[in-house]
C-alpha positions in Angstrom: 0.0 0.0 0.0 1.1 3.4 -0.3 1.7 6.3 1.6 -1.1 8.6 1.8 0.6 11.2 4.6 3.9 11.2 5.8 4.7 13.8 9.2 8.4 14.4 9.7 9.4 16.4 12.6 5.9 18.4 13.6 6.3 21.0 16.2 4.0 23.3 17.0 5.0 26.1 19.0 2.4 29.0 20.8 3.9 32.1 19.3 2.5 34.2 22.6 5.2 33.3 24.9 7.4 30.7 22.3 6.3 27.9 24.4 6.5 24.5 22.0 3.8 22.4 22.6 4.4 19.3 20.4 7.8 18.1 19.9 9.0 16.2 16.4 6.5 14.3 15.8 6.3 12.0 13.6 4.0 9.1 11.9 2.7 7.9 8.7 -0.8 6.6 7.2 -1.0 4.3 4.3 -4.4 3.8 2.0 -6.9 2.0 3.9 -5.6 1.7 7.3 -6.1 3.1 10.5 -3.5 5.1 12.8 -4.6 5.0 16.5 -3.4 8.1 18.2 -3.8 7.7 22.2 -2.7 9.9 25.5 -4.8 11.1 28.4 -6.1 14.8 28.3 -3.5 17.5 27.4 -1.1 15.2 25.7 -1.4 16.9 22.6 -3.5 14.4 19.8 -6.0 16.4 19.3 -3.5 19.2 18.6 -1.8 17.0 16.2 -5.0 16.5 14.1 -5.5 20.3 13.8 -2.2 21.1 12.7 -2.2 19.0 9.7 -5.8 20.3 9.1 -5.2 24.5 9.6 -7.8 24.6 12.2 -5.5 25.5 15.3 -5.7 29.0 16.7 -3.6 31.3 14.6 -0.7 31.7 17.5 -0.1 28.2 17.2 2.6 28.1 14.7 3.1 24.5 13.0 6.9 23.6 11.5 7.7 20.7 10.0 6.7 18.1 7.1 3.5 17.1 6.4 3.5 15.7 3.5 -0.3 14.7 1.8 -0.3 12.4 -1.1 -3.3 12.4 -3.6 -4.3 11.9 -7.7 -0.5 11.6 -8.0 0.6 15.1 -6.6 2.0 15.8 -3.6 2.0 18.4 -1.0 2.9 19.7 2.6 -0.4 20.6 4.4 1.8 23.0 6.9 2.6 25.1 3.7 -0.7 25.9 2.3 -2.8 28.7 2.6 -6.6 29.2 3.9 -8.6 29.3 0.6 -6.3 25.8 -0.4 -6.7 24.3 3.0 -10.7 24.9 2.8 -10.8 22.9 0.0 -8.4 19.6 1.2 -10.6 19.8 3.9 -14.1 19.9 1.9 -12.8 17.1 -0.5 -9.7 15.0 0.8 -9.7 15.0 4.5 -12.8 15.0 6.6 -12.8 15.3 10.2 -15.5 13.9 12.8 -15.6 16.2 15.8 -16.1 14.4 19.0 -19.4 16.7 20.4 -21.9 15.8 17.5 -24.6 18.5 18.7 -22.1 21.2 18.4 -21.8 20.4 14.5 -24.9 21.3 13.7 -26.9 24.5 13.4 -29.8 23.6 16.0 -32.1 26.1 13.6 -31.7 23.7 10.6 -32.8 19.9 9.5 -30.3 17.2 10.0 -30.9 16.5 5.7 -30.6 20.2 4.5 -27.2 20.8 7.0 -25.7 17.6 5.3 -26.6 18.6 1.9 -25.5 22.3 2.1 -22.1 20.4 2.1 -22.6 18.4 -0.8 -23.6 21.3 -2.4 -20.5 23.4 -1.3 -18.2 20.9 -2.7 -19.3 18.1 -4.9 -21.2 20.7 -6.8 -24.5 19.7 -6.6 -28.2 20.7 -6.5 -30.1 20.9 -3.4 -32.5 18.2 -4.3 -29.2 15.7 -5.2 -27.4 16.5 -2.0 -30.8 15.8 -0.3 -30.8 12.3 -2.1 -27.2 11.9 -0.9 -27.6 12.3 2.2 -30.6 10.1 2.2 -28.2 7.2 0.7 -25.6 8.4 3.4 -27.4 7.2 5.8 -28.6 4.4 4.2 -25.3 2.9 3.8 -24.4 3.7 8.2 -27.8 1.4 8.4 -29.7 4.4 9.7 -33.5 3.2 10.4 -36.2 5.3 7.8 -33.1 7.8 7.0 -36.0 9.7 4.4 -37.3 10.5 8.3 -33.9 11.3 10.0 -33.3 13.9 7.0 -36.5 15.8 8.2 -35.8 15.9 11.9 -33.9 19.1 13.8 -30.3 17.8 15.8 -32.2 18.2 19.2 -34.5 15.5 18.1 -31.3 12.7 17.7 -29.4 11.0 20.4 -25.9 11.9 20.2 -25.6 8.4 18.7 -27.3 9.0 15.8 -26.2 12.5 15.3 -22.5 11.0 15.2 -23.4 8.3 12.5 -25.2 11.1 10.8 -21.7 13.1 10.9 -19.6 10.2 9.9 -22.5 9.4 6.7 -21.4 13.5 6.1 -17.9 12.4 6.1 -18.2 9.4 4.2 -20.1 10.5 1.0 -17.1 13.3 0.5 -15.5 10.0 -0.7 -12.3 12.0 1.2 -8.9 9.8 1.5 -8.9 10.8 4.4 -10.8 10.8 7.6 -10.1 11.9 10.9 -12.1 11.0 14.3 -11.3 13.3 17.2 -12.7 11.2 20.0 -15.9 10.3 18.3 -17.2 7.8 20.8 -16.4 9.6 23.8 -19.9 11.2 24.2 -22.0 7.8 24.0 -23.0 5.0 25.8 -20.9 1.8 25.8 -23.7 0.6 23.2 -23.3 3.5 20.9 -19.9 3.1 20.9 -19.7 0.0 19.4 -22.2 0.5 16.6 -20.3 3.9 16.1 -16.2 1.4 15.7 -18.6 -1.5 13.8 -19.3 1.8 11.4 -15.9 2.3 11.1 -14.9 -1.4 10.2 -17.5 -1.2 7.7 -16.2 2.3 6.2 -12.5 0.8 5.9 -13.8 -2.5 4.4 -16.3 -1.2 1.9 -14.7 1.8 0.7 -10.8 1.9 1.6 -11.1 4.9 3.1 -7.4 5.7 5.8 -8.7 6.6 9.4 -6.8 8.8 11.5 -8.8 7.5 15.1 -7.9 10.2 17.9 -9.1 8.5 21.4 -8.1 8.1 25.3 -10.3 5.0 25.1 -7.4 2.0 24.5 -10.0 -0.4 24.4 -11.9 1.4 20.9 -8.5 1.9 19.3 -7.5 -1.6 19.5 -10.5 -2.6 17.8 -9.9 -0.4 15.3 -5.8 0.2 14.6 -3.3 -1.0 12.4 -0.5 1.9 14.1 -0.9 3.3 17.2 1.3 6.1 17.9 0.9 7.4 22.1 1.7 10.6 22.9 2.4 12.5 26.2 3.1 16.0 27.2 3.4 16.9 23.3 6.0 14.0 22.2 5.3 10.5 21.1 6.5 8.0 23.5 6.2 5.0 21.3 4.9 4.6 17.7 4.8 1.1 15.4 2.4 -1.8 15.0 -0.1 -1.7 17.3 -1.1 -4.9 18.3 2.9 -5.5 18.5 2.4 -2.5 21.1 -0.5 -3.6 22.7 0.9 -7.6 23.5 4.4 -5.8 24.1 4.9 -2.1 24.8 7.7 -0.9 25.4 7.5 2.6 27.1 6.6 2.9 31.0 4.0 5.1 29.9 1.8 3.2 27.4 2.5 0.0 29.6 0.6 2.3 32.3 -2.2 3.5 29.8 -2.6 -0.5 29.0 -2.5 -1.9 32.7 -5.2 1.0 33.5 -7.2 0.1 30.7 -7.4 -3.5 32.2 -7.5 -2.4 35.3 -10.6 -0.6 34.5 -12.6 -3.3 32.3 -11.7 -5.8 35.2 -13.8 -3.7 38.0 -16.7 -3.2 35.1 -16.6 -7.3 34.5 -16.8 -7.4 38.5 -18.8 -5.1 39.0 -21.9 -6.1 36.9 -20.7 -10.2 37.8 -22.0 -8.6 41.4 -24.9 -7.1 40.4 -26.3 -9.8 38.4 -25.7 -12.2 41.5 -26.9 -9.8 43.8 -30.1 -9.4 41.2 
């Protein structure tokens, strides 16, 4: 497979008091696989994500290679300006926020929102983006999507307003998509129909997956690479079920024992309950 993105050296650094904030980073994403990127809160992922994407405040300055691969040209994201970031953002790389409700306009219908982005930039009608989105979420198993289309974001679970961002997502047919924490809002039972969506995407249309989470336990289901970062460097980065069976920094060896630790007292806990039922 080939190389989609290749980062070389990222730093970004807060131009306000020259404070650098992510140190050489670096990673690479191939077509059609998934790069896990873990740390607690503050480690600096999330960062990461918006640096290659132009969406971090202005003072944060990014250096370093980024370099995006697509239709045979080449290009360093870091380099580019707003008007040519807007559109590798519209068509090649897609990004699923992790608060769903906050992505759309509460004024406006789930169906019209989506297909105001088709329209923006696949350059279509209202009435075809309205049948894309209705195929959308056809194809994330949505039940009567021709209904979902209709309804106003306060009137969908968080669940279903993330699948109807990640239907968005998908029918930009980007290279690229990124998920900052999309399953952190949800139930445990949403958050495995949201990674099963994911497997599907990955299987059916090849699309790479940039999956941003503190939750171990949903990047392992979903991962080919798992890079961890904490306090703005990565600790370890390589295969990551190699990583997972074997890690071999203190830190990610701590983020796995907790992880365990953690489904461990869950498996008791509800073991006790049930008995205790």
């Amino acid at each position: 497979m080939s190389v989609l993105l290749e980062v070389e050296n990222l730093r970004v650094t807060d131009e306000r008091n020259q404070e650098e904030i992510i140190h050489d980073v670096s990673f690479s994403l191939e077509e059609n696989s998934c790069l896990g990127i873990v740390g607690e809160s503050g480690s600096g992922k999330s960062m990461i994500a918006k640096a290659l994407l132009g969406l971090n405040h202005p003072w944060l300055k990014s250096q370093g290679e980024a370099s995006f691969s697509t239709k045979g040209q080449g290009l360093n994201l870091l380099n580019q300006d707003k008007n040519k970031m807007r559109a590798i953002r519209g068509k090649h790389i897609c990004m699923i926020l992790q608060d769903a409700m906050s992505a759309f306009d509460p004024l406006g219908k789930i169906g019209e929102q989506m297909a105001e982005t088709f329209v923006e930039n696949k350059n279509l009608s209202k009435k075809q983006g309205l049948k894309l989105a209705q195929d959308a979420l056809k194809v994330m198993n949505m039940h009567e999507p021709d209904q979902v289309i209709k309804k106003y974001p306060h009137q969908l679970s968080g669940g279903m307003l993330q699948r109807c961002m990640i239907a968005t997502a998908l029918a930009m047919e980007p290279d690229i998509i990124v998920a900052d924490e999309p399953t952190t809002a949800l139930d445990s039972i949403n958050q495995g129909q949201v990674v099963e969506e994911f497997k599907i995407i990955r299987k059916a249309f090849g699309t790479a997956l940039i999956f941003i989470s503190h939750d171990l336990g949903v990047v392992k289901h979903l991962s080919d690479d798992l890079l961890v970062m904490k306090d703005g460097c990565a600790v370890e980065y390589g295969n990551a079920e190699t990583i997972f069976k074997n890690p071999q920094h203190i830190y990610t060896k701590y983020l796995i024992d907790t992880r365990l630790e953690l489904t461990e007292s869950f498996r008791k806990a509800m073991k006790k309950g049930a008995a205790n039922g």
